[in-house]
N, C-alpha and C positions, 0 to 999 in steps of 0.2 A: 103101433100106428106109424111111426117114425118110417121105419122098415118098410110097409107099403107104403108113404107116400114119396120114400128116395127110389123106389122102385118103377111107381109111374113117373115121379118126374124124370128118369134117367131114359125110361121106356120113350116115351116123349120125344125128347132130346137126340133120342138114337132117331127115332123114326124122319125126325126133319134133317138128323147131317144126312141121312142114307139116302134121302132124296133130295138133294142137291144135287144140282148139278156140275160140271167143272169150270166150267164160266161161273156160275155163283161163290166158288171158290176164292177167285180174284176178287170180288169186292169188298167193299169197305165193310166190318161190321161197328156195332155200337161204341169199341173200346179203343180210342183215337190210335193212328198210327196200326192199328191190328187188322189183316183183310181175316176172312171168313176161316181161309185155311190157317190162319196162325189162332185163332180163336179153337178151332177145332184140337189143333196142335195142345193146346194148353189146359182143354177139357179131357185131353187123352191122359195128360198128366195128373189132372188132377181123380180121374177115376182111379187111377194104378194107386195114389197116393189114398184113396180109402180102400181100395184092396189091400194094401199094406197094412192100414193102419186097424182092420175088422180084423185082421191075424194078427195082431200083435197086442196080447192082453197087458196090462198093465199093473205093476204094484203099486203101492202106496193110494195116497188118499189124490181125490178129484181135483184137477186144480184148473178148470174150465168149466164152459158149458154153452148152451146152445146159442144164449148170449153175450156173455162174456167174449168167447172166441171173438167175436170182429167186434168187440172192446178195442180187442189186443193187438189187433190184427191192424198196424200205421206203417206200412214200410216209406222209406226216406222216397222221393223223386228221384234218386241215385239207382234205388236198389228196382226202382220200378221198371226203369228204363236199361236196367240190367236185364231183368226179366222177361221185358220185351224185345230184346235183343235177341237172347239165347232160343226162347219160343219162335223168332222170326225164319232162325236160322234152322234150328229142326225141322220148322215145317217147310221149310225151301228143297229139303232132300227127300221129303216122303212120297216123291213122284204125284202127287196133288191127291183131293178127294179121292177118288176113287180107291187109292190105297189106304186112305189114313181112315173114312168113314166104318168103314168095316171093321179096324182092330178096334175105333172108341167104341161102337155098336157092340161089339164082342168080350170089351172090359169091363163095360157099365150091363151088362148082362149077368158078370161075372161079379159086380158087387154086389147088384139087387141077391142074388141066391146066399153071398156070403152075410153080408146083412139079415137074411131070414134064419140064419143058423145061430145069430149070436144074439145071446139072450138084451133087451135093452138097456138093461140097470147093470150089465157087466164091463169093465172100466177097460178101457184102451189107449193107445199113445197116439200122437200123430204132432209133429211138430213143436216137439220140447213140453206137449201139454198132457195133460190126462185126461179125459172125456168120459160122459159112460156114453155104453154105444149106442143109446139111443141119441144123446145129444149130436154124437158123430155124423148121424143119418142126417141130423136136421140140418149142420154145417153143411154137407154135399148138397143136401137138395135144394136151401137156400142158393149156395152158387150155381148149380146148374142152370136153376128156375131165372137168375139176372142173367146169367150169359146168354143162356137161351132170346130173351129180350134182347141183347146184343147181336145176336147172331142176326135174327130178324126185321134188326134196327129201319135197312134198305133193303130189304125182300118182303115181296108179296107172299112170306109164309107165314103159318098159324103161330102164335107164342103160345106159351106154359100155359099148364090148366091152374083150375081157379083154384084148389088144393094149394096147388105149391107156390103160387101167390098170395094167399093167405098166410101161409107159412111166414115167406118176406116180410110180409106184414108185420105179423107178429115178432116177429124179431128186430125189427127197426121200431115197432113199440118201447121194445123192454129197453133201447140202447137210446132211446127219446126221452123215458121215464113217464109215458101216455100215452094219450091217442093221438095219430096224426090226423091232419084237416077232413073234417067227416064229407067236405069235397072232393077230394081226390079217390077213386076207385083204386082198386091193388096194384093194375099195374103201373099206374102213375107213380103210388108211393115208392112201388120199386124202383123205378126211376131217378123221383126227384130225391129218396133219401138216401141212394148213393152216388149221386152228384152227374148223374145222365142226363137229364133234364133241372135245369136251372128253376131255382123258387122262384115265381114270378112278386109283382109287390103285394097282390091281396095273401098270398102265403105267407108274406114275411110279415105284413100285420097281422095277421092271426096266430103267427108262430110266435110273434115278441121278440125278445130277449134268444130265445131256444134256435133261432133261425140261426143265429151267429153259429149253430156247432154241427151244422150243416156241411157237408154229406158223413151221415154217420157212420156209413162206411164206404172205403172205394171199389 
């Protein structure tokens, strides 16, 4: 299951960078300081980075999981803005969309297939952790499914389907210890529980005490 749903959310994802435009490229998206092509830039890396990580079996015993992983997952405001450095400057040489849409379209293609090859309960590395690969799938399709929301932040284009917002869903459950507000729809929660959209005050009365540990991931 994993496996088809990083497959359509990746499919998804491909189909809205491929149509952009290059004017769409230059603007802002969802993730402060990021226009569209540095976003793109960063989901190119992060596809290669599960291409890698679906070929690279792993020994030893589990030591993640589909939620756990963005437990784990706090880097400093140093190392973020590292990050978005390095992505800014990559994506300033890739001659814009039109070159860069096609190799992410053609990587995230290339995990959906490797994804279908590799059994889900079989263990893999990726970032000092061990995962089984089904939890792997669920790590990509979670980020893709919020960038994707990024991407679309200021465009008149379609966000994620409701699969792989569900997905977000359920993973900002397991890192909440519940259910979030039975008011907010999925893509809100995607939103407000990795700190895109601020809790307004009827959330934070309803959340209590649990709002303080807000955005459960960024």
């Amino acid at each position: 299951m994993s496996a088809d749903l990083l497959r359509t959310t990746y499919a998804d994802l491909s189909d809205l960078v491929t149509g952009l435009t290059a004017g769409e490229g230059d603007r802002p998206s969802g993730c402060a300081g990021w226009t569209v092509l540095d976003l793109t830039q960063h989901l190119l890396d992060d596809a290669r980075r599960g291409l890698v990580a679906l070929a690279t079996p792993a020994g030893g015993p589990v030591t993640s999981d589909a939620v756990a992983y963005w437990r784990s997952w706090q880097p400093t405001p140093d190392e973020d803005d590292g990050t978005a450095w390095r992505t800014r400057v990559r994506a300033s040489t890739t001659g814009g969309l039109a070159n860069l849409a096609p190799l992410y379209a053609g990587t995230a293609a290339a995990v959906g297939v490797a994804a279908g090859r590799v059994d889900a309960g079989e263990r893999v590395g990726t970032q000092g952790w061990v995962l089984t690969a089904g939890d792997l799938c669920s790590t990509l399709a979670v980020e893709a499914a919020v960038h994707h929301l990024d991407l679309v932040a200021h465009l008149d284009r379609p966000g994620p389907g409701p699969a792989a917002l569900a997905e977000v869903r359920r993973v900002l459950e397991g890192l909440h210890g519940g259910p979030l507000p039975a008011g907010w729809d999925d893509a809100t929660a995607a939103r407000r529980g990795t700190g895109r959209e601020p809790l307004t005050d009827a959330d934070r009365a309803e959340l209590g005490t649990a709002a303080d540990r807000f955005p459960l991931f960024g």
